[in-house]
N, C-alpha and C positions, 0 to 999 in steps of 0.2 A: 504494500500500500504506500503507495508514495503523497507527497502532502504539499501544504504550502502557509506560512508563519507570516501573516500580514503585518504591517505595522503599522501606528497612527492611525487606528480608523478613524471617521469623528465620532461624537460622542453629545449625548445629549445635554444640554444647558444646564451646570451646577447646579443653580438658582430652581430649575423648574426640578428636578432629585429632587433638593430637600423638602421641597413645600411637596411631593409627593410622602416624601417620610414620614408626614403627619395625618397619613389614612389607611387605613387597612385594606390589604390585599381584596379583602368580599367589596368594599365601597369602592374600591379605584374596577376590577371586575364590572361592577354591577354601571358604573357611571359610563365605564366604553362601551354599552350594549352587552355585556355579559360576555366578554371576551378577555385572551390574553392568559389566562388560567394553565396553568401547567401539569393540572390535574393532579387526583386524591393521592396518591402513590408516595409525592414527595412529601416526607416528614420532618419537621424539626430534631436536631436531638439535644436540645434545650426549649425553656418553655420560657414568657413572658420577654421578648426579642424581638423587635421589628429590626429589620435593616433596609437601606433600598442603598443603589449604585448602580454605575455603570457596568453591563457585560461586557467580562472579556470569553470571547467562546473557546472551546475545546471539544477538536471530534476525534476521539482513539477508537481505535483496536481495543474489542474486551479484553481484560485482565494485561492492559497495556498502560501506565502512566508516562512512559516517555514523554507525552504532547505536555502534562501537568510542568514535567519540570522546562519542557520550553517555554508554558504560558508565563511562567513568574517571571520572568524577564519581560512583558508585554504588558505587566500589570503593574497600578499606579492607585496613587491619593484616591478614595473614594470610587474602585472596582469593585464589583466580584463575581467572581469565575463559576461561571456555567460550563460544565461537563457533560455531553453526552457519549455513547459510543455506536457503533456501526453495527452490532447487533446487541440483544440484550443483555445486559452480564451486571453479577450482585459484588464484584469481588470489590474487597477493601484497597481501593484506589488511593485513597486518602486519608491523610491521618497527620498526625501531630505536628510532623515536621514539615510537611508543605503550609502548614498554618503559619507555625513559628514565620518563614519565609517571605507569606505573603503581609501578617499583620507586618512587619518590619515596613514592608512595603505601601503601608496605608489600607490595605486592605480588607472590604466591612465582611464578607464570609462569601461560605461555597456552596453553588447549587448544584448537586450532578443527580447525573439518569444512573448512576452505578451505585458502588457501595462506599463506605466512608469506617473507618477504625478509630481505636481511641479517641473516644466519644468523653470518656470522662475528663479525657488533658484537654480535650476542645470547650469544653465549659469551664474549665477552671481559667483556661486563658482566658475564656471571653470572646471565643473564633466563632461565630456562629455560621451552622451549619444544615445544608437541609438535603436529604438524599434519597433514593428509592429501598437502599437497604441498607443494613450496617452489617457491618462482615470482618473477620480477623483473615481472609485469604489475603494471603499477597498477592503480589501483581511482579509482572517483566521488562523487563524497557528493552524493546526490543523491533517494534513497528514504527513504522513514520505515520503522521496524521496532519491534522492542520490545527492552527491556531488564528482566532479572529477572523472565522467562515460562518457564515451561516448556518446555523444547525437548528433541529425539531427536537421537540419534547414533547409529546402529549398531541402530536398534531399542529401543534406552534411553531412558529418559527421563532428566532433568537437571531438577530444580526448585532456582531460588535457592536456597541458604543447605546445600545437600548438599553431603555433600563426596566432593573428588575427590582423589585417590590417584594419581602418575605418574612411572615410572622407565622403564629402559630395555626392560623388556617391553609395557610399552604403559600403557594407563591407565583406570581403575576409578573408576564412582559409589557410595557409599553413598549409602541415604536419608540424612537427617540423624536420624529418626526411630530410627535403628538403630545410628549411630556408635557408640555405648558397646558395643551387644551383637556389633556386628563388631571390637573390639579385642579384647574378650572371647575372643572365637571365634581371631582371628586368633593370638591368645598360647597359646589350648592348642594348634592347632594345629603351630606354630612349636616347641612340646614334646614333641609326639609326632614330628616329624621330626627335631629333636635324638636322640632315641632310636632312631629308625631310622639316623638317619646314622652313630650308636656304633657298631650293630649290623655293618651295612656296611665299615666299616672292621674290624673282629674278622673277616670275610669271609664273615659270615652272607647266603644268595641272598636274592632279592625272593619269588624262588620259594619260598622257606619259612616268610619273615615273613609274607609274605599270600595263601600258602594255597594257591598257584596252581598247584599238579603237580593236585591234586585237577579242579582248574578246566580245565586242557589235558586232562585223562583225560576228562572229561565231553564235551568238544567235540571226541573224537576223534582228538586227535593223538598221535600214536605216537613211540615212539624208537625209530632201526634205526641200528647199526652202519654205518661206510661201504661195508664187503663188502658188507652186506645191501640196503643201501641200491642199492651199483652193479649188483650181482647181479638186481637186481629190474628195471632200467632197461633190461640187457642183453636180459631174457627179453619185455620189452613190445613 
């Protein structure tokens, strides 16, 4: 497999990241039209952690890190490294010491499609980290891949310099193309559910703020008393 290590991609507007950093992957998700999602699979392995930054990508060969230790050279202030590989594979790609490597290097944490090790040195550092598996198999360095290509996770795509969004629901691509107009979005949304969660507490139903007795009448469904209800059950 031969490969190609890009450099300087561009990179999404500092300014528009961090005002993303202040939303949860489900609200920035839900405000692009329910997109961008990386799907249930990727786990944190720390809990109460948001991070967002710029992707730097990584496509290996299963139970191959070689690309991992070309990425840290391509990685900078406010990255982090998305990993997938070219078919499916659980093995412990990473692990403590590509952490050490990359925080050194500003680095906020790593998302891969593979598996990740030493889960407990990753928390005590502070490396935050989110993966498809966790696994003590080692890995080979031994294939060529690329670094700072385009790569899928989930049916997504991931181009260098987007950015990624990751807490304990799981974790979200922006284009970088859109960062700005997804803070945007994610901020009025985030204000329209301040006013619903007012509402909610005063103990206004869902069923009234959004219209939904209308919506159950349409599709049928009825209300019956539990007499009416057992009454009907007895006679069937």
């Amino acid at each position: 497999m031969s490969g190609v290590i890009v450099t300087n991609p561009p990179k999404a507007d500092a300014k528009d990241v961090e005002a993303l950093a202040g939303f949860g992957v489900a609200t920035i998700s839900e405000a692009l039209g329910r997109t961008g999602l990386l799907g249930p699979e990727l786990r944190p392995v720390q809990q109460g952690v948001r991070v967002a930054g710029t992707a730097v990508t990584v496509l290996s060969w299963p139970g191959d890190n070689l690309m991992i230790h070309a990425a840290v050279e391509q990685c900078g202030e406010g990255d982090i490294l998305v990993v997938t590989t070219t078919s499916p594979s659980t093995d412990g790609m990473f692990g403590e010491l590509f952490a050490t490597a990359l925080q050194r290097r500003g680095v906020r944490g790593v998302v891969t499609n593979a598996g990740i090790r030493d889960t407990q040195e990753l928390r005590e550092m502070g490396f935050a980290a989110w993966s498809r598996a966790v696994s003590s198999q080692g890995t080979v360095k031994a294939t060529g891949g690329s670094v700072n290509v385009p790569i899928a996770i989930d049916g997504q795509v991931i181009r260098p310099g987007d950015v990624i969004v990751a807490d304990d629901d799981g974790v979200v691509v922006v284009p970088r193309e859109r960062a700005r107009e997804a803070a945007e979005k994610s901020e009025a949304r985030e204000a329209k559910e301040a006013q619903t969660r007012a509402a909610f507490i005063e103990g206004q139903l869902g069923l009234d703020r959004y219209g939904l007795r209308d919506t159950l009448k349409r599709l049928g469904v009825e209300y019956r008393t539990y007499e009416e209800y057992s009454g009907e059950g007895a006679q069937s």
